[in-house]
mmCIF file of the N, C-alpha and C atoms, coordinates in Angstrom:
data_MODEL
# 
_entry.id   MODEL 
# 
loop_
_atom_site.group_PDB 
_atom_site.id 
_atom_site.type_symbol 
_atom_site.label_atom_id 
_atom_site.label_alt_id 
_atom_site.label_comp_id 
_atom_site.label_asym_id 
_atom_site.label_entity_id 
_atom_site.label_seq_id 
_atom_site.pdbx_PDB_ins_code 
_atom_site.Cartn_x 
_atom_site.Cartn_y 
_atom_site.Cartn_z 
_atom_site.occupancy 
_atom_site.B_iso_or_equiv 
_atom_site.pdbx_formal_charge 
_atom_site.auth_seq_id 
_atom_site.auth_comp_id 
_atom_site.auth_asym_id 
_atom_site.auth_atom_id 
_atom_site.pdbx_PDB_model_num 
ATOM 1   N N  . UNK A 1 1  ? -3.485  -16.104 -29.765 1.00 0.00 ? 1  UNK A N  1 
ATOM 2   C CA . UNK A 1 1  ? -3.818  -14.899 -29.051 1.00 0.00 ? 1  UNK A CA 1 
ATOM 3   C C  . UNK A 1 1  ? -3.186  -13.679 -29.709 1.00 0.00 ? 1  UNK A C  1 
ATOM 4   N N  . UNK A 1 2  ? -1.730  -13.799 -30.212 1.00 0.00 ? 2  UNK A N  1 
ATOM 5   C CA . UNK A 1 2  ? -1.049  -12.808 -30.968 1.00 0.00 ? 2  UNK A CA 1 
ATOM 6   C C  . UNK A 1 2  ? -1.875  -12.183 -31.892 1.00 0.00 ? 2  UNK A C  1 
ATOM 7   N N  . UNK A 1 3  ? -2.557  -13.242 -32.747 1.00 0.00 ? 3  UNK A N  1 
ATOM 8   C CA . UNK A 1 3  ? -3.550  -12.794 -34.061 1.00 0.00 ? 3  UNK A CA 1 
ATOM 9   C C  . UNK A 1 3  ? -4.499  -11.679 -33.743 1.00 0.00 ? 3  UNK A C  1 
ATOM 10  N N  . UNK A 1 4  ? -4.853  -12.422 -32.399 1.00 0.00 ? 4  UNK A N  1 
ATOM 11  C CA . UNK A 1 4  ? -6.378  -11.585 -31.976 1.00 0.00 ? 4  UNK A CA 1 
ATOM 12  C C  . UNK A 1 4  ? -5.926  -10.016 -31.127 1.00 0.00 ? 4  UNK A C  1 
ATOM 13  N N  . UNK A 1 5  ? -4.811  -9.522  -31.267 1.00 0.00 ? 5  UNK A N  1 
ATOM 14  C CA . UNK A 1 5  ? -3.988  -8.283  -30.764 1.00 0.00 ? 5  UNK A CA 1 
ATOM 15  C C  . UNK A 1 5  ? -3.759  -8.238  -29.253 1.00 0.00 ? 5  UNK A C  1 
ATOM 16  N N  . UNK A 1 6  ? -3.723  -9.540  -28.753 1.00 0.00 ? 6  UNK A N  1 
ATOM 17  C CA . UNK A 1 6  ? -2.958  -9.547  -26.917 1.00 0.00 ? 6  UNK A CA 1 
ATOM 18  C C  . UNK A 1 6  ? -1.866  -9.316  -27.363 1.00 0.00 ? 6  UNK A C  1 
ATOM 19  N N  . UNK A 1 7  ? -0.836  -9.228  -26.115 1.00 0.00 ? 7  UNK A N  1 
ATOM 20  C CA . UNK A 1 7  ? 0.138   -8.728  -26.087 1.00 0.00 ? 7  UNK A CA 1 
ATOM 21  C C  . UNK A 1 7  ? 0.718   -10.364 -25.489 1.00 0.00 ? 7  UNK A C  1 
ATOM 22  N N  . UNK A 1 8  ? 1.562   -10.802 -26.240 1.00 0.00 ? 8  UNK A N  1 
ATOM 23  C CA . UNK A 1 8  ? 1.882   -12.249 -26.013 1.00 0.00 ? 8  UNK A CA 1 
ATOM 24  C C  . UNK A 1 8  ? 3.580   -12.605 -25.731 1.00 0.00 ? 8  UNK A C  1 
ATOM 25  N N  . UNK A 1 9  ? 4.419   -12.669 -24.728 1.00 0.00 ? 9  UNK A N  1 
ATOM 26  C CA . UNK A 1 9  ? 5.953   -12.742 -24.648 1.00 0.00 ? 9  UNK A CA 1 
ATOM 27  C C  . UNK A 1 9  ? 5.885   -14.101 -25.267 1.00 0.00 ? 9  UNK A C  1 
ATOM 28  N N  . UNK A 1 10 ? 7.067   -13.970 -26.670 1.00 0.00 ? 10 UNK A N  1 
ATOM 29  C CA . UNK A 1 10 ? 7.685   -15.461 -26.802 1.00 0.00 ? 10 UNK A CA 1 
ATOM 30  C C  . UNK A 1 10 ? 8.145   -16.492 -25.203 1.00 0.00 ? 10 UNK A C  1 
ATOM 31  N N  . UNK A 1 11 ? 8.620   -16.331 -24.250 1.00 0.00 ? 11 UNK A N  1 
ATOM 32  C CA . UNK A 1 11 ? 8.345   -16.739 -23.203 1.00 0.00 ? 11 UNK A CA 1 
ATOM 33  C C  . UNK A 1 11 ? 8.392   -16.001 -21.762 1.00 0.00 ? 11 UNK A C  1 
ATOM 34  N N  . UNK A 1 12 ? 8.135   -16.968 -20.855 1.00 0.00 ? 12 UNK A N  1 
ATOM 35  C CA . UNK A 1 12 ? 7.743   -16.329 -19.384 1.00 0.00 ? 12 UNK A CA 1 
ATOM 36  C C  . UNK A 1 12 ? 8.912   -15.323 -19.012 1.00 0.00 ? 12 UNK A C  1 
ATOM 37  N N  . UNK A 1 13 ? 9.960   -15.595 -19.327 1.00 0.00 ? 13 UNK A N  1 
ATOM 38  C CA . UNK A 1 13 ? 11.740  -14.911 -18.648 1.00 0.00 ? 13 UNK A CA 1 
ATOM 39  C C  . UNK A 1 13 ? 11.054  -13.174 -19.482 1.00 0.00 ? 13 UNK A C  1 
ATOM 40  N N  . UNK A 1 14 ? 10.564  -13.620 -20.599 1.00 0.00 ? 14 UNK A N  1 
ATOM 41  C CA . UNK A 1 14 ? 10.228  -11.881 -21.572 1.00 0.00 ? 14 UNK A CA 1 
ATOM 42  C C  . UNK A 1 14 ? 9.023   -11.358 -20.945 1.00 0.00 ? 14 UNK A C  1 
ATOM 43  N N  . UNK A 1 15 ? 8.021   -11.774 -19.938 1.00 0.00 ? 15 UNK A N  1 
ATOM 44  C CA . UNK A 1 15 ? 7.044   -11.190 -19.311 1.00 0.00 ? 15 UNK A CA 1 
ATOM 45  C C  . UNK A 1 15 ? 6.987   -9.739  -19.061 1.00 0.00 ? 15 UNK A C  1 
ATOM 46  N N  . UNK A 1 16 ? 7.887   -9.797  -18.067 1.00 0.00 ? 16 UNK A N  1 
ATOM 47  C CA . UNK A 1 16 ? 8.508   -7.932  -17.405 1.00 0.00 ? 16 UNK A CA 1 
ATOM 48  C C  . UNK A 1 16 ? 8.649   -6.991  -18.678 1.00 0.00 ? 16 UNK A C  1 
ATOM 49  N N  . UNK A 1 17 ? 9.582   -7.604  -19.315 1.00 0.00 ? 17 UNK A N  1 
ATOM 50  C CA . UNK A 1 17 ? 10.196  -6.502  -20.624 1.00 0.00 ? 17 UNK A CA 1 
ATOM 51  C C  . UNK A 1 17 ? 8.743   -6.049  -21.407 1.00 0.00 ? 17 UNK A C  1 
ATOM 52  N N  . UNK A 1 18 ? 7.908   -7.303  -21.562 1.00 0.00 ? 18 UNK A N  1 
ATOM 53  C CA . UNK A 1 18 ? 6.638   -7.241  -22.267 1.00 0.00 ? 18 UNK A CA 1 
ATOM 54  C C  . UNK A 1 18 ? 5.617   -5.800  -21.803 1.00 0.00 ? 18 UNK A C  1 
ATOM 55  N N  . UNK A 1 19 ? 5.280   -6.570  -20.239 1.00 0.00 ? 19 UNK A N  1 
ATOM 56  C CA . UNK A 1 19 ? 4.525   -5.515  -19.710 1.00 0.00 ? 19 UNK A CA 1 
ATOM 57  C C  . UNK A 1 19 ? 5.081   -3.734  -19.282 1.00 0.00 ? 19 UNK A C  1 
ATOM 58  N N  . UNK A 1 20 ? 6.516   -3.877  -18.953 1.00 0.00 ? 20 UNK A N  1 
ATOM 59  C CA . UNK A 1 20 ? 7.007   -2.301  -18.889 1.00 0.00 ? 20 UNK A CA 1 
ATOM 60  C C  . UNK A 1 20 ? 6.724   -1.882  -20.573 1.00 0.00 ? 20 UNK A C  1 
ATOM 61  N N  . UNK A 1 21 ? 7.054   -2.277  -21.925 1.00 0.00 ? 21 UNK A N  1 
ATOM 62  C CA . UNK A 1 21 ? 6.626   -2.144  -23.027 1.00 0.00 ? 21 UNK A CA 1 
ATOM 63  C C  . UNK A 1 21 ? 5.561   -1.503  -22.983 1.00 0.00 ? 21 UNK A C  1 
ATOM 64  N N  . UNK A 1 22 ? 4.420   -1.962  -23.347 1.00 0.00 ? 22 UNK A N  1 
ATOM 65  C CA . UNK A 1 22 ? 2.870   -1.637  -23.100 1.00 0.00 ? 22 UNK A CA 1 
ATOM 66  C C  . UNK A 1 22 ? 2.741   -0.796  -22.493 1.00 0.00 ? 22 UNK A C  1 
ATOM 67  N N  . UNK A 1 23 ? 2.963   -0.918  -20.814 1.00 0.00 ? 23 UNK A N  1 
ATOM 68  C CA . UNK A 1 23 ? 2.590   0.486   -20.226 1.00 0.00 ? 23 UNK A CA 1 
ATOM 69  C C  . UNK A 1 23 ? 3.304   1.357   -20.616 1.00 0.00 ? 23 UNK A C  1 
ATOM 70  N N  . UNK A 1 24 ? 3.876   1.513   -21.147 1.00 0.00 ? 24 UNK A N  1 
ATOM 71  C CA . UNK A 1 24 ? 5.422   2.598   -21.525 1.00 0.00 ? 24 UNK A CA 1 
ATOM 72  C C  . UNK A 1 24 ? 4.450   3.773   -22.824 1.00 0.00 ? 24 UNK A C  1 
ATOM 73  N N  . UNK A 1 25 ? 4.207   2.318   -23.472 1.00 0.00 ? 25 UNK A N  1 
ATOM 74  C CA . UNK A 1 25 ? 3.760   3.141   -25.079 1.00 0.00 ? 25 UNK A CA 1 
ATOM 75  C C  . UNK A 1 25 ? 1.809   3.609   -24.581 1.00 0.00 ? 25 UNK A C  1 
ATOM 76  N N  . UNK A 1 26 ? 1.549   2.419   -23.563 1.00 0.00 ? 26 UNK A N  1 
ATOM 77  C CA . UNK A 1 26 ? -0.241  3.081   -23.272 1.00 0.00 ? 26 UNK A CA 1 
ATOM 78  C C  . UNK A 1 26 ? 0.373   4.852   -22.249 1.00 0.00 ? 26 UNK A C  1 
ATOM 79  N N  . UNK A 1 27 ? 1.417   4.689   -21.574 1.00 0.00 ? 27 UNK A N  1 
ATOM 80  C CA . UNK A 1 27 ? 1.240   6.328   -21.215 1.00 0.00 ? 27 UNK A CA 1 
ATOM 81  C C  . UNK A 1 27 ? 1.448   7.163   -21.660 1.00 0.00 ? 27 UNK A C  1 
ATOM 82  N N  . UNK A 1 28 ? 2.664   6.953   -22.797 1.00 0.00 ? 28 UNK A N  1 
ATOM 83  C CA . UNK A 1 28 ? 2.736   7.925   -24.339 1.00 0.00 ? 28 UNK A CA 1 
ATOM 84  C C  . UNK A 1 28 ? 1.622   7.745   -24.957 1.00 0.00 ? 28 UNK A C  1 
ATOM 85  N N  . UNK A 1 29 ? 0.697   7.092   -24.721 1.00 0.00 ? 29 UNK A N  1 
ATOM 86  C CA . UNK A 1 29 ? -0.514  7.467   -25.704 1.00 0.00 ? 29 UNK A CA 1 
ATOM 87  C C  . UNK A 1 29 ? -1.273  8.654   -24.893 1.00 0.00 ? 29 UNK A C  1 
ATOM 88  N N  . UNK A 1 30 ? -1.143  8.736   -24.124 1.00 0.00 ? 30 UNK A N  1 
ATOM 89  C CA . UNK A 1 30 ? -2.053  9.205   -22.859 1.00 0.00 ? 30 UNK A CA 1 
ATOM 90  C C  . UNK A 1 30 ? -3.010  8.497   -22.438 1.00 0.00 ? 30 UNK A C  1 
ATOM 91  N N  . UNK A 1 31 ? -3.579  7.139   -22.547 1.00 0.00 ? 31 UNK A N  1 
ATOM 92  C CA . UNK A 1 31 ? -4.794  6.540   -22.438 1.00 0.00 ? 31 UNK A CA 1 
ATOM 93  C C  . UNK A 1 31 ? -4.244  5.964   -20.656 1.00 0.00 ? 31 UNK A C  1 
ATOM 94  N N  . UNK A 1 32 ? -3.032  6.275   -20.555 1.00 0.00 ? 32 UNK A N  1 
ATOM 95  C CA . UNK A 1 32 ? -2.994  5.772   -18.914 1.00 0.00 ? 32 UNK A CA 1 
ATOM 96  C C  . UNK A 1 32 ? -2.080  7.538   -18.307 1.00 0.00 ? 32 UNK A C  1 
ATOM 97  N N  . UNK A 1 33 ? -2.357  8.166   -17.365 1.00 0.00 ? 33 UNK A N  1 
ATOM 98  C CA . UNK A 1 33 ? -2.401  9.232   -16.671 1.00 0.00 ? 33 UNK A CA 1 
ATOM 99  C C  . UNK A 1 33 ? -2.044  9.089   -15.189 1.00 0.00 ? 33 UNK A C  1 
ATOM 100 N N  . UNK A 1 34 ? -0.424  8.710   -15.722 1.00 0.00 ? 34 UNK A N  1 
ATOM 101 C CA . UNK A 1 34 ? 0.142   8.921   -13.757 1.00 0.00 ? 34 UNK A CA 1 
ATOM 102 C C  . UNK A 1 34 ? -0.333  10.051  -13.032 1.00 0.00 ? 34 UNK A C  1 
ATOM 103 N N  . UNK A 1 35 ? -0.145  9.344   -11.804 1.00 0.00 ? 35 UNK A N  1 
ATOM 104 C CA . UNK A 1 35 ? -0.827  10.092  -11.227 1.00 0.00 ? 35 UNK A CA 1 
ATOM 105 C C  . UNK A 1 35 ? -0.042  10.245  -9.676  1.00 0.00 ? 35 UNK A C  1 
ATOM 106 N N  . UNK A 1 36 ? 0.628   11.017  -8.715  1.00 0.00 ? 36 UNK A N  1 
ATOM 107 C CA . UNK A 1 36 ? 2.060   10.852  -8.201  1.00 0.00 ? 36 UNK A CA 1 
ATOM 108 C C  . UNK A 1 36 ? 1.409   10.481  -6.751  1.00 0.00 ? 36 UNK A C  1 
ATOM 109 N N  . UNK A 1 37 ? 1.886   9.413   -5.982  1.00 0.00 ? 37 UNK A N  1 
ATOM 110 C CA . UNK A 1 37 ? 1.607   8.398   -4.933  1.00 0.00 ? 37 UNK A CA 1 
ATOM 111 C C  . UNK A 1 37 ? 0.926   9.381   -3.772  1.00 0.00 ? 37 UNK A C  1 
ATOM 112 N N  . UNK A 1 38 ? -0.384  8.957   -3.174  1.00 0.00 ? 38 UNK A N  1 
ATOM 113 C CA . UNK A 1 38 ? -0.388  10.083  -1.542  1.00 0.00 ? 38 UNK A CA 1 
ATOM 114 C C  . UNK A 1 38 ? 0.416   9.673   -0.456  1.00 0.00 ? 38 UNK A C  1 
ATOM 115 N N  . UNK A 1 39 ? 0.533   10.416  0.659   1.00 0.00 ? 39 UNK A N  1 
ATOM 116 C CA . UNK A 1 39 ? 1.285   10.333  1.522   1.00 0.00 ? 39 UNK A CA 1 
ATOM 117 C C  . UNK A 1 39 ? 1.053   9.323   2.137   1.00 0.00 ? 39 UNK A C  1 
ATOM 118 N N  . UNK A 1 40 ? 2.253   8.575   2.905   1.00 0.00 ? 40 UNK A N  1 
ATOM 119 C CA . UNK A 1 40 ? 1.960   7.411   3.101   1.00 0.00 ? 40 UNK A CA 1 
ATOM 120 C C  . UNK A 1 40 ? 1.547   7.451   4.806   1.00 0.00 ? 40 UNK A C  1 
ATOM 121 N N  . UNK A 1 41 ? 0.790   6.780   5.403   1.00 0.00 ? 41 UNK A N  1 
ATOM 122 C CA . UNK A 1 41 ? 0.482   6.780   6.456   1.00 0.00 ? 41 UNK A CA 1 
ATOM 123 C C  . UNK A 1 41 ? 1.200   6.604   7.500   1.00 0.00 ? 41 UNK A C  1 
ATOM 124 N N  . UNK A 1 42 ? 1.572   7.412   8.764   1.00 0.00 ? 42 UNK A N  1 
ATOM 125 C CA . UNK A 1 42 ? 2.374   7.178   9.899   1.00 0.00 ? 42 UNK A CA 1 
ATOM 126 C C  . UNK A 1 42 ? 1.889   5.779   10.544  1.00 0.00 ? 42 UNK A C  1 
ATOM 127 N N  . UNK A 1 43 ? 3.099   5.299   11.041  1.00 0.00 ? 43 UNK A N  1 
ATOM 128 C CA . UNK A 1 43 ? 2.909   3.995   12.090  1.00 0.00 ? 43 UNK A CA 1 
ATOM 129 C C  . UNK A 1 43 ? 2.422   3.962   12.657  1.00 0.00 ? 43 UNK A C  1 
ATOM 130 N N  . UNK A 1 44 ? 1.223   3.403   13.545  1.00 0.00 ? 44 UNK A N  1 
ATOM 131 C CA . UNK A 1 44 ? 1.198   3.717   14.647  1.00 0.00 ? 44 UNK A CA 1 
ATOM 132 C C  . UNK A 1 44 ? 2.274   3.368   15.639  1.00 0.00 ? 44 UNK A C  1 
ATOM 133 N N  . UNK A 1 45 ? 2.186   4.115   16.692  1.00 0.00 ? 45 UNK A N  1 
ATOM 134 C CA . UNK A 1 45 ? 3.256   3.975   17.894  1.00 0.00 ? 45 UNK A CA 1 
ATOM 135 C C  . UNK A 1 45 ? 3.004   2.871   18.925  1.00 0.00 ? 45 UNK A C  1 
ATOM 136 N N  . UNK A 1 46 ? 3.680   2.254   19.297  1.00 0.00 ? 46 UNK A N  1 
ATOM 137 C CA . UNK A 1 46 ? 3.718   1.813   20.150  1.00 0.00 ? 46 UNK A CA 1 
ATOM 138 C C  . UNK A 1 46 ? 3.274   1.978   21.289  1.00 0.00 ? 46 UNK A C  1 
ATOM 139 N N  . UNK A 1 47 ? 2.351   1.407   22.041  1.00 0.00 ? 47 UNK A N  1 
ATOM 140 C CA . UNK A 1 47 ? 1.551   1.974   23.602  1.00 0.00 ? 47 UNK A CA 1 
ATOM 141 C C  . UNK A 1 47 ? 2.890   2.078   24.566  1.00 0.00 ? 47 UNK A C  1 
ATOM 142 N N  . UNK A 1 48 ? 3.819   0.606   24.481  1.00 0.00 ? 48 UNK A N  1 
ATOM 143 C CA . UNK A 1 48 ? 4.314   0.382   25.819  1.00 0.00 ? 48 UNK A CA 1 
ATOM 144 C C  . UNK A 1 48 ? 5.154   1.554   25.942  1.00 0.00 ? 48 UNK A C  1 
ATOM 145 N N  . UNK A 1 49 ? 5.994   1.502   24.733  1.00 0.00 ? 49 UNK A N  1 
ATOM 146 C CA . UNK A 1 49 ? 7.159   2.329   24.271  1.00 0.00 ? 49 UNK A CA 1 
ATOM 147 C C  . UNK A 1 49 ? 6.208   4.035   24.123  1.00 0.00 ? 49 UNK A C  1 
ATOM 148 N N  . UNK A 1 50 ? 5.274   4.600   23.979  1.00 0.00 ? 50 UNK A N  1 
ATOM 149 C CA . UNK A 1 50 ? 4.498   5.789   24.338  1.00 0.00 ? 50 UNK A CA 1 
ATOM 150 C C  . UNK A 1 50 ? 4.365   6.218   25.733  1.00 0.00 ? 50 UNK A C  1 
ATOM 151 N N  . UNK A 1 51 ? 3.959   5.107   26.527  1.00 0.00 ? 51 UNK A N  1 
ATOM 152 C CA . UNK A 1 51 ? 3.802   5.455   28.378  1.00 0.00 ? 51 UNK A CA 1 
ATOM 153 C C  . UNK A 1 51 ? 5.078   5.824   28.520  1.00 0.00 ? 51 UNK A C  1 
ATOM 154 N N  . UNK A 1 52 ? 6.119   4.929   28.092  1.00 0.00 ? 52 UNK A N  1 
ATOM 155 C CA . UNK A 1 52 ? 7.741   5.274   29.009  1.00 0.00 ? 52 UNK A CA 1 
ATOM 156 C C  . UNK A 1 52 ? 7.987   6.661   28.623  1.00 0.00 ? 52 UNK A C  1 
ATOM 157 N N  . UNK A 1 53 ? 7.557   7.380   27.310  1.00 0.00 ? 53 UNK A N  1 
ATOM 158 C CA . UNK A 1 53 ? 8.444   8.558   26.716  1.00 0.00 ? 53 UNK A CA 1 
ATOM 159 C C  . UNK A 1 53 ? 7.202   9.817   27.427  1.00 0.00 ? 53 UNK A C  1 
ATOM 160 N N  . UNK A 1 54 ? 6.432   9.533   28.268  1.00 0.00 ? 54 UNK A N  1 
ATOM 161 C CA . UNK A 1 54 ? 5.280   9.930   28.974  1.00 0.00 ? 54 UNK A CA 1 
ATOM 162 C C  . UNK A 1 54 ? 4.304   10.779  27.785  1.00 0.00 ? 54 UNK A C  1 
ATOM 163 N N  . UNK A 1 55 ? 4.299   9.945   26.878  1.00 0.00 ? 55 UNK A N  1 
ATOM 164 C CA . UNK A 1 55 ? 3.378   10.811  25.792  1.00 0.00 ? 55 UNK A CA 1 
ATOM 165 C C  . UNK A 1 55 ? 1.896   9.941   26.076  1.00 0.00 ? 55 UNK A C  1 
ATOM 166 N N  . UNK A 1 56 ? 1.806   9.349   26.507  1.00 0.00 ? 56 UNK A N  1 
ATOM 167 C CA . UNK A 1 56 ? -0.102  8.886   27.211  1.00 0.00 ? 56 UNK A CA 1 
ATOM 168 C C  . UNK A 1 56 ? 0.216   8.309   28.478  1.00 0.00 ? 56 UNK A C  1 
ATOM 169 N N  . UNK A 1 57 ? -1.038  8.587   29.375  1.00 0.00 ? 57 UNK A N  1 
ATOM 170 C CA . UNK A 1 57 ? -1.207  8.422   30.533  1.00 0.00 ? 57 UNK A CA 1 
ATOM 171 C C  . UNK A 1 57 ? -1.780  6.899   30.487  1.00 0.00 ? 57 UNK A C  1 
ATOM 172 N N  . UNK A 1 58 ? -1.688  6.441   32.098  1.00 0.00 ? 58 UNK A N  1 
ATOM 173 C CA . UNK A 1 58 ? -1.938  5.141   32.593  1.00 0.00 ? 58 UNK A CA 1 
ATOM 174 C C  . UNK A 1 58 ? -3.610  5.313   32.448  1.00 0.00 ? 58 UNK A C  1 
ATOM 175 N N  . UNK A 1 59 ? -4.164  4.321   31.806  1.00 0.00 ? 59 UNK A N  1 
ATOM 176 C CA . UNK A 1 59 ? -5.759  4.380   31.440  1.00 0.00 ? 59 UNK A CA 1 
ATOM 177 C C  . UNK A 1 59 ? -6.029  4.264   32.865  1.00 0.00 ? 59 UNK A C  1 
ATOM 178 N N  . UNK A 1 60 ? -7.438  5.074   33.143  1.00 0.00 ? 60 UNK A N  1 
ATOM 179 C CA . UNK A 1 60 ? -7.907  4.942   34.498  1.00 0.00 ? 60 UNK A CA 1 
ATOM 180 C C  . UNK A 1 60 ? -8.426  3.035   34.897  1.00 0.00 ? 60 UNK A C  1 
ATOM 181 N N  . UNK A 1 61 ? -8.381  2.995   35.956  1.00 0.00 ? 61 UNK A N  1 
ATOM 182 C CA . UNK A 1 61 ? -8.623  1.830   36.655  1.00 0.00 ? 61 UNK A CA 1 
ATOM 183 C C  . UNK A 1 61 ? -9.497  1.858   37.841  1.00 0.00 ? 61 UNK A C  1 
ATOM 184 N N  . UNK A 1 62 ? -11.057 1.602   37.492  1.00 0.00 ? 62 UNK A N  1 
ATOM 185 C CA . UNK A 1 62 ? -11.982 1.598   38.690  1.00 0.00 ? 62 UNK A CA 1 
ATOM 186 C C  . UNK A 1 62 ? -12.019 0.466   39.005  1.00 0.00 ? 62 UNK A C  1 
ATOM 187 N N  . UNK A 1 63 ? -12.384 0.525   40.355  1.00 0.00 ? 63 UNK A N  1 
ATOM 188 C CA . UNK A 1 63 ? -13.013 -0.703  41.217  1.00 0.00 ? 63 UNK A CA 1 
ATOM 189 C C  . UNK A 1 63 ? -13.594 -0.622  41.929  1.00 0.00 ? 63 UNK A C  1 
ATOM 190 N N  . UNK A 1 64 ? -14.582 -1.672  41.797  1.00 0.00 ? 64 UNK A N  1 
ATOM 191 C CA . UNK A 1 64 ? -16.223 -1.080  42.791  1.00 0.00 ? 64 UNK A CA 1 
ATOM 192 C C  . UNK A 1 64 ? -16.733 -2.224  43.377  1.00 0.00 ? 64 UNK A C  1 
ATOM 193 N N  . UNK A 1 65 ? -16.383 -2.062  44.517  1.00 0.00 ? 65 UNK A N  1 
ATOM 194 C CA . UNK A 1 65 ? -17.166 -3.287  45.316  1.00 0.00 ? 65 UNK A CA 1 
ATOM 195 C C  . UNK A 1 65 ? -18.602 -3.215  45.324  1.00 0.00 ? 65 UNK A C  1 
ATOM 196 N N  . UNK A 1 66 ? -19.100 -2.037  44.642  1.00 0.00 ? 66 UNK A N  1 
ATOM 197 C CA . UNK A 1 66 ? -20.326 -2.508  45.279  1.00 0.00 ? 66 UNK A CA 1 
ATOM 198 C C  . UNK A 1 66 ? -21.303 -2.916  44.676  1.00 0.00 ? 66 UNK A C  1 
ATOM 199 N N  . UNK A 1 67 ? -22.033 -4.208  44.579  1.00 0.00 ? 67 UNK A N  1 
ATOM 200 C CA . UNK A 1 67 ? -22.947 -4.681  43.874  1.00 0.00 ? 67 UNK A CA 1 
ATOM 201 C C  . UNK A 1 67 ? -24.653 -4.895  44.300  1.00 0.00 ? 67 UNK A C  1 
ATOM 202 N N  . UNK A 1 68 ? -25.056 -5.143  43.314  1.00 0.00 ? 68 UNK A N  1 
ATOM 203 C CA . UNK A 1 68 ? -26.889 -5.345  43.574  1.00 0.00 ? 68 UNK A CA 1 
ATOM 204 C C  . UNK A 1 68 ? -27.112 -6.753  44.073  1.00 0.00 ? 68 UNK A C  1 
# 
């Protein structure tokens, strides 16, 4: 595979060193173009822990006796 121009670690323990390598010299080439992370998405909150801090109300609750 070496011959044919992969990028080949003498072994598995040299993997990491291999691949930070490569990307290192492909973003000094410019052919790879960081690009800086988007914001990461809020949690959602918790319902139970939301009712107690009274930030949402008790969902309405109908009841209807009356049927067809």
């Amino acid at each position: 595979m070496k011959e044919a121009g992969f990028y080949v670690p003498d072994s598995f323990d040299q993997l990491p060193a291999m691949i930070n390598k490569v990307y290192t010299q492909l973003v000094e080439a410019g052919e790879i173009v960081e690009t800086p992370e988007g914001e990461t998405p809020q949690v959602p909150m918790d319902y139970t822990w939301a009712k107690k801090l009274g930030m949402v109300r008790k969902p309405a609750n109908f009841i209807s006796s009356i049927s067809d």
